[in-house]
N, C-alpha and C positions, 0 to 999 in steps of 0.2 A: 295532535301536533307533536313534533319532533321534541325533545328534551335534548340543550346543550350543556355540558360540563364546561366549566371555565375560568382560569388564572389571570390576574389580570392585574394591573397596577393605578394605585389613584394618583393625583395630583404629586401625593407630597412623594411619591416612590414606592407607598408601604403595599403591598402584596396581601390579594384575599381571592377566595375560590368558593364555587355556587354553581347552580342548575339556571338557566334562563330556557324557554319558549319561545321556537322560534320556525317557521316554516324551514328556513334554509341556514348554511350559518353564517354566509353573507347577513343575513338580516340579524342572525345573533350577535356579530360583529360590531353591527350596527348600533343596537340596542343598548351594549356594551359603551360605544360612544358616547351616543345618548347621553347616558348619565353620569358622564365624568370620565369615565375608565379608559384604562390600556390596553388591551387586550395582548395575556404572552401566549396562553394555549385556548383554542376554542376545539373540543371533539366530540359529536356525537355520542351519546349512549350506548352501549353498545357495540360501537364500532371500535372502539380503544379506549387508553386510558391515557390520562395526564402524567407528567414525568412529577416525580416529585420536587416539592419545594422547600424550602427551610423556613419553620415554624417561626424560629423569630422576625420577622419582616413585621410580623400585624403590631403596630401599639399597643400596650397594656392599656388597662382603666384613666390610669391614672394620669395616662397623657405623657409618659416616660417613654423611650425608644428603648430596647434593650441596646445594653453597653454593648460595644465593639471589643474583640477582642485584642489584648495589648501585645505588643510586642510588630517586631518589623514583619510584613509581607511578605510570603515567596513571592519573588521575581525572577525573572530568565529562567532556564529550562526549557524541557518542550513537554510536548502535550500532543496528546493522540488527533489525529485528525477528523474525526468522529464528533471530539467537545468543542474544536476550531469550527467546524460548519456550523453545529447546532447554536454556539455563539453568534456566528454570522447572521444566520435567519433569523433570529430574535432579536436582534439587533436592527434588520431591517423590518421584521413587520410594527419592535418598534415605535421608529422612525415614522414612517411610514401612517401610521396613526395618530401622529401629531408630536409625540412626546420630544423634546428636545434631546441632540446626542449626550449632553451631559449626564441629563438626568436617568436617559436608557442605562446608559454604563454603569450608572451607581445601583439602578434596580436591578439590572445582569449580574451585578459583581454582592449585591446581597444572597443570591437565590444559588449563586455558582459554589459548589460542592466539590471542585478539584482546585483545592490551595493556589496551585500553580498560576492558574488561569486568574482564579480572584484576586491576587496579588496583583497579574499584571493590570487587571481590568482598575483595581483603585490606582497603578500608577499610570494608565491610562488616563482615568478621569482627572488625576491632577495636572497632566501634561494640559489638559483640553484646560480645567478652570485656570488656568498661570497664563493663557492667551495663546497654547501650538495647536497650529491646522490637527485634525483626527488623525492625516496621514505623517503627520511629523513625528506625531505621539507612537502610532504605530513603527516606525522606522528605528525607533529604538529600541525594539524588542524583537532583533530580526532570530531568533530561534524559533520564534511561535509565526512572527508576519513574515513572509518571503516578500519579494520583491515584485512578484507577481500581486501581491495581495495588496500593499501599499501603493504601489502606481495603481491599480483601479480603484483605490478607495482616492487617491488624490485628483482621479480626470473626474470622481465622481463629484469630488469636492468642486471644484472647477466648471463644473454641469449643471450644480446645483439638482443633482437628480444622483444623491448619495441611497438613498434606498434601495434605487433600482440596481444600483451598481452593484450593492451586497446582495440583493437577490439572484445576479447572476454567479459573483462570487461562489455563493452556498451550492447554485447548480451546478457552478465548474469543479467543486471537491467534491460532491457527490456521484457525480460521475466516475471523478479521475478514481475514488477510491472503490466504486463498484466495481474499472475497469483493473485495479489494482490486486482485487481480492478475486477475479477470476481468473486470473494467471498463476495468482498463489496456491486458489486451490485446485489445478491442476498438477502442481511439481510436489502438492505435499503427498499424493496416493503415491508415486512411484520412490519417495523418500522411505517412506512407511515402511515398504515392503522390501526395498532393498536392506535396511537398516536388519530386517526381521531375520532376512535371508543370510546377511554374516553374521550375527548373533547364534543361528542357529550350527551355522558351517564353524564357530568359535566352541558351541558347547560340544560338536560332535568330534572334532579335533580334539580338543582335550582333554575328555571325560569317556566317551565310548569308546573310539579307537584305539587308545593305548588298551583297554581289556579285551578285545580281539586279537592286538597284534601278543599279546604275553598267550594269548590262548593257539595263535596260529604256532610261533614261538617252540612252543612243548609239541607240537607233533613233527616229528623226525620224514623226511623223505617229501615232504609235499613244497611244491615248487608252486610261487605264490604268483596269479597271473598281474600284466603290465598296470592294471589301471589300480589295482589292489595294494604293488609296490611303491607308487605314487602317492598315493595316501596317507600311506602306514609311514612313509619317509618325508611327507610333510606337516605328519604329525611329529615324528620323533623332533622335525627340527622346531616347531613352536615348544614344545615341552626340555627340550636339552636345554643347559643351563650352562653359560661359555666364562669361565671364572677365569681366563687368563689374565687380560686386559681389563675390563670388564666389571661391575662387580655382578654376584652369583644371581643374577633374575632370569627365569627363561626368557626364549628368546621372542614370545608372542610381543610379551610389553617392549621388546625394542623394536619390532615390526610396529608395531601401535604408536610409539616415539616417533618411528624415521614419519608416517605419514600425518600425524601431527606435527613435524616441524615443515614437512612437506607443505602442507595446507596455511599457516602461519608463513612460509617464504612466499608463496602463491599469492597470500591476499597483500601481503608489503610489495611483490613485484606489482603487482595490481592499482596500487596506488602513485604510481610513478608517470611521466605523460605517456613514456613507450608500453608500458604495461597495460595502462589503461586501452592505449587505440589498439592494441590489439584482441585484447578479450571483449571489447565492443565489436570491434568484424569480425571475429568468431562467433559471437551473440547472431549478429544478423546473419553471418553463412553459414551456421548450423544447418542439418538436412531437416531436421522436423521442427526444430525449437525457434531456429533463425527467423521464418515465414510469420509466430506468432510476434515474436520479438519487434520484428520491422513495423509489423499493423498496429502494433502499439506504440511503437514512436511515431509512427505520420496521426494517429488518431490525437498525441496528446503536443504536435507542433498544431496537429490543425484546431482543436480545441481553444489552446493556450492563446496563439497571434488571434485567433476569431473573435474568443471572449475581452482582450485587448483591446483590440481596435472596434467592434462593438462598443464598448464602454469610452469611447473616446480617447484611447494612448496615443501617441503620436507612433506611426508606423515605424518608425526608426528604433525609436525605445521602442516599442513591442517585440521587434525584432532583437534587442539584444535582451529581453526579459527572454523570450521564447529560448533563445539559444542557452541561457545560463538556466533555465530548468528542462530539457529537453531530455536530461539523464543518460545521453549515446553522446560520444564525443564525435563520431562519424556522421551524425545527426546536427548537432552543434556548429562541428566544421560547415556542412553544407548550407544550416542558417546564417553562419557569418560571410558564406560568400555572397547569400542573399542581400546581406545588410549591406555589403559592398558593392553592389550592386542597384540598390535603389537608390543608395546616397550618388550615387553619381546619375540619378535620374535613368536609369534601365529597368526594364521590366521584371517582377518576380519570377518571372515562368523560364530563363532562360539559364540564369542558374540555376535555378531547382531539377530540369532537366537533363544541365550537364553533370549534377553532384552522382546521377546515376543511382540513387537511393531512393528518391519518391517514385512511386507508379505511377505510368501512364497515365489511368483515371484521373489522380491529384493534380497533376498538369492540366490536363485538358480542363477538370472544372475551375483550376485558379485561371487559368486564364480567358476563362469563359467570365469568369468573376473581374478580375482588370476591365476587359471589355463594356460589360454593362454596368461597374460601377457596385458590384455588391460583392465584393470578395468577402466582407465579415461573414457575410448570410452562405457564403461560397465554404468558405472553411468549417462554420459549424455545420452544415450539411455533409462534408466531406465525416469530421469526427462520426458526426451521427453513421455514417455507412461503416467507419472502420471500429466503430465501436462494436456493431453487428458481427463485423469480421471476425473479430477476437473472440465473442463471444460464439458462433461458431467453429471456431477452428480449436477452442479450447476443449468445446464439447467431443469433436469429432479427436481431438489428440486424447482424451481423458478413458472414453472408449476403446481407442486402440491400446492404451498403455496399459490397460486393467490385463486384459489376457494375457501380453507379453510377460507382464509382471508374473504372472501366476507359472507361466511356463520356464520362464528364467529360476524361480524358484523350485520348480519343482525338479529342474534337472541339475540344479547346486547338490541340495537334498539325494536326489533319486540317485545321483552316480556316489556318493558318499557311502549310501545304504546297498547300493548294487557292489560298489567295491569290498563292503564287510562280508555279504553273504558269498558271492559269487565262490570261494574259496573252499566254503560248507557246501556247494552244491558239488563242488567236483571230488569235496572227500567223499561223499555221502554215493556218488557215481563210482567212485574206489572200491568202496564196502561192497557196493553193490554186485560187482563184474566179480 
């Protein structure tokens, strides 16, 4: 019979871990019950391991708790969205197992090993023990709780079916952040290489070049071909040193300046409302980028309003939750005309159609969802397809951009090195004749 490994919490909060027997781990789960316990981690043998836990949780002999540490709690800041899930699903299963939300929060926030979070969690639990709803407590800590997170922990509250609500919670950022880190690591290979590529067009510039051009230089009568003077004249001007105005640095580190304050004006223009809607419709009408970009905004409106109004929001506030985390302001816009639109009692689908941003497909299933009444089950099946999307389209963009990359490099390089030698083949033809 199977051998389960397992964490687990008694009555009073205090934290112990052990091997039980169990055909399945539902029934270890169970067992667990049984006799008092919590259950945080149940894994199989072999299959994995336990996260670790901090050792002082268990009571001494003596019937002592160890002391608490003195001084004030980190609170606010943020925190990786990776510790936020994993807090959420231990929170709900929990829940979920009887233990009351106060007393989850105090055994979370013993066991939790990122300052940030244990802070917020004991100021958590005292919001909860002084008489505020979970989502009250939560509302105050909006760098870590978005807005998103607080209204479904509060319809959960309201439901009385708060477990489940974090259940799906943990599933809505385990997605968002799957579909997050598949985007990312498609744009970090073509950074990589680019990065490699002027680095090395930097060393060759300024360290080879000038000792071919001092060598070309010393030989009298040879006439240096076009691609060759180009070179050797854009090296001289990275290495020349303009001391009029000026003070005496070459002139590569004011090329390196102008496009560092370039990039620095770029992201300030960018923060602006005009700045913003524009580098969002160049995001979506990019030729190769824009296609990913857009399937990742309808994946994460259709996730966000689904996971929502599943969990009981009121359509309205769903619809302004959705738009204030939609991350496209052109995306945003076209949710607000939705919300304007239903508050006047009209249908989702005929905005959404006119914003000219969602796809066909997404039309046709919302309003296939209107119709019989399941738009939540309509939306998370949309996500579920454009989650697919993305992650195809990133595959198939990751593939094309490896070769390009290599060939865009290799002709930075190749004309650099063709421009040094080309020079030596035509003296070397001189001698020859």
């Amino acid at each position: 019979m199977p051998q389960f490994q397992f964490t687990a919490a008694d009555a009073k909060g205090e934290q112990l871990s052990g091997t039980v027997e169990a055909p399945t781990e539902a029934e270890a789960i169970n067992q667990l019950r049984t006799q008092g316990y919590y259950p945080l981690q149940v894994v199989e043998e072999g299959k994995g391991t336990l996260a670790p836990a901090k050792k002082a949780t268990k009571k001494a002999k003596g019937g002592k708790k160890p002391a608490a540490p003195k001084g004030k709690a980190k609170t606010g800041g943020r925190i990786k969205p990776k510790a936020l899930m994993i807090f959420t699903r231990q929170l709900a299963t929990l829940i979920d197992s009887g233990l009351p939300l106060l007393r989850g929060l105090t055994v979370l926030g013993k066991q939790e090993p990122n300052p940030v979070l244990r802070g917020t969690l004991g100021a958590l639990a005292d919001s909860v023990q002084s008489g505020s709803t979970f989502s009250e407590a939560l509302a105050q800590h909006p760098k870590i709780f978005n807005k998103l997170y607080v209204n479904m922990v509060k319809a959960g509250e309201l439901g009385g079916v708060l477990e489940v609500v974090l259940l799906r919670l943990a599933e809505y950022q385990e997605k968002a952040q799957k579909l997050k880190n598949k985007i990312v690591s498609a744009m970090v290979y073509p950074v990589i290489v680019m990065f490699i590529a002027i680095a090395i067009l930097i060393f060759l510039m300024l360290v080879i070049v000038p000792k071919f051009e001092a060598m070309f230089q010393e030989m009298e009568n040879s006439e240096l071909p076009m691609i060759s003077q180009i070179v050797f004249g854009t090296s001289s001007f990275f290495i020349k040193q303009e001391a009029a105005l000026l003070p005496p640095v070459p002139n590569v580190i004011w090329v390196i300046l102008v496009f560092v304050l370039l990039g620095i004006g770029f992201s300030a223009w960018g923060k602006t409302k005009g700045g913003r809607k524009a580098i969002d419709t160049m995001k979506l009408k990019a030729p190769i980028f824009g296609d990913i970009q857009r399937k990742s905004a309808v994946a994460r409106f259709s996730r966000t309003l689904g996971t929502l109004v599943t969990s009981g929001v009121p359509i309205l506030q769903a619809l302004n939750i959705t738009r204030d985390t939609a991350g496209n302001v052109i995306i945003s816009g076209a949710i607000e005309k939705v919300h304007s639109a239903v508050k006047e009692g009209e249908s989702i689908v005929t905005p959404l159609q006119a914003s000219g941003v969602f796809p066909g497909m997404v039309i046709s299933m919302v309003d296939v969802g209107e119709e019989t009444g399941q738009l939540p089950e309509m939306l998370l099946k949309v996500a579920d397809v454009y989650d697919d999307e993305v992650d195809n389209a990133v595959t198939a963009l990751t593939s094309i951009l490896e070769p390009i990359m290599i060939v865009i490099l290799a002709l930075v390089v190749g004309s650099v090195v063709f421009a040094l030698f080309l020079p030596l083949i035509k003296v070397i033809q001189e001698v020859g004749q």
